[in-house]
C-alpha positions in Angstrom: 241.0 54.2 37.6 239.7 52.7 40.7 237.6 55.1 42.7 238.3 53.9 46.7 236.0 57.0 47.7 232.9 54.7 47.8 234.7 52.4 50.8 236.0 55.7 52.6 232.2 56.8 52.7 231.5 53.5 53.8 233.9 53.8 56.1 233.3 57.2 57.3 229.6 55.7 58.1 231.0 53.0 60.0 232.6 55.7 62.5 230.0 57.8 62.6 227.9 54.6 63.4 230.7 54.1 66.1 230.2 56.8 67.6 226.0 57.0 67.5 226.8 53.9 69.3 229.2 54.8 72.1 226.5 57.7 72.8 224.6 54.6 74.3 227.3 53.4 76.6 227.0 54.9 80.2 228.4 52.6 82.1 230.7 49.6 81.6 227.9 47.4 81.5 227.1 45.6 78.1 223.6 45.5 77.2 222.1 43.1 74.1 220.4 46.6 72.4 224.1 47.2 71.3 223.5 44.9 68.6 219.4 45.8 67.2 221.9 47.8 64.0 223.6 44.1 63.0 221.9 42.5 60.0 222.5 38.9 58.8 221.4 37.2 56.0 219.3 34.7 56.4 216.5 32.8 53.9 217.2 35.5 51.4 216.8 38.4 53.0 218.7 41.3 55.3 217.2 40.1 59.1 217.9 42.5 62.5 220.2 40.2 64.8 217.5 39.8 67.7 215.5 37.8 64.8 218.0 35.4 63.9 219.4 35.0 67.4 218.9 35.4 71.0 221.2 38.0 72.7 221.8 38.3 76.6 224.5 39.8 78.4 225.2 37.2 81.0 227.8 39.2 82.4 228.8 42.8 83.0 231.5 42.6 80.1 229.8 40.4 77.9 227.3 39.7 75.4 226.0 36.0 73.9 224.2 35.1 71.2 222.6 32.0 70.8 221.4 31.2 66.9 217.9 30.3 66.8 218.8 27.5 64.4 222.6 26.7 64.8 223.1 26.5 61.3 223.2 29.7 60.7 225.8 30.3 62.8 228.5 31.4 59.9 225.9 33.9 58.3 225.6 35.8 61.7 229.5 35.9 62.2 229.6 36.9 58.6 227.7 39.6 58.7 230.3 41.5 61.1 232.5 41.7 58.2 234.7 44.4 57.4 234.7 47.2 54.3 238.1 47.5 53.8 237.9 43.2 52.9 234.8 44.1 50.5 236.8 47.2 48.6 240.5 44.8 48.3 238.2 41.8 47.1 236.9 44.1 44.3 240.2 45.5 43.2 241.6 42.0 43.0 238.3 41.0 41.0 238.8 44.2 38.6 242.6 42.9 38.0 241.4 39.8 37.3 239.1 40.6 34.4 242.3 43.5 33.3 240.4 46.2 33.9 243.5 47.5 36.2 246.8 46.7 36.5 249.1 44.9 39.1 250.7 48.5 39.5 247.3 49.9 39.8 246.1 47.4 42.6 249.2 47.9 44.8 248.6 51.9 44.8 244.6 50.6 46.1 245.9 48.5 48.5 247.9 51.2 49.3 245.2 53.6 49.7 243.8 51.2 51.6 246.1 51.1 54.6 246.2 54.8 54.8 241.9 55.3 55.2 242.7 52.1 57.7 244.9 53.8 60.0 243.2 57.2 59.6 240.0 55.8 60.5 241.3 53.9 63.3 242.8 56.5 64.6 239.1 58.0 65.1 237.7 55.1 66.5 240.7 54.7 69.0 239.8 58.4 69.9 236.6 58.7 70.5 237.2 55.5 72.4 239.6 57.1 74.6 237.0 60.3 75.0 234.3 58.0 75.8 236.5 55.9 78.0 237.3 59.4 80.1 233.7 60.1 80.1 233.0 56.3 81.9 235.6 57.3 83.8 234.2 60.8 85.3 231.1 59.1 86.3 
């Protein structure tokens, strides 16, 4: 049977990542060290973001990033990609070779939606605590 406990780890990480990350916020003000975790593949190997691309935050709400060479532009929006896409695309490959069944992927996809809506339900709160923190200030 198809174990989905690998992608909830994953996505378990990705919250607690989330929230490492909204420890850095303070103000409302974006800053381009949000992104120094992001890596993209490029010439083979796993690069940080700041190598592959300049990033500035022109404005108080927003961040840009400029490709060194433009070409890679895909890779870098590839590589903010989501888990949930990586665990369906390996069900469907398993029912592919009939190593599961059509019954079998529906009950993943299932699965699926349920760690999707639980785990956004944790980034919407510690969102909401972090926008009440802003907030205080």
């Amino acid at each position: 049977m198809y174990d989905t406990d690998v992608y909830e780890l994953k996505m378990a990480g990705a919250v607690d990542h989330l929230e490492d990350e909204l420890k850095k916020v303070r103000t409302g003000r974006a800053h381009p060290g949000m992104l120094d975790s992001i890596k993209v593949e490029m010439y083979g190997t796993e690069m940080p973001l700041n190598q592959v691309a300049n990033v500035t935050a022109p404005e108080a709400q927003l961040l840009q990033i400029t490709p060194f060479d433009p070409t890679s532009l895909q890779k870098i929006a590839a590589a903010i990609r989501s888990i949930r896409q990586d665990g369906l695309k390996e069900a469907k490959r398993m029912k592919d070779e009939k190593k599961m069944s059509e019954d079998d992927l529906k009950v993943i996809e299932k699965e699926f939606e349920h760690l999707m809506s639980e785990y956004q339900g944790k980034i919407e709160h510690f969102l909401k605590v972090k926008e009440e923190d802003i907030l205080k200030i």
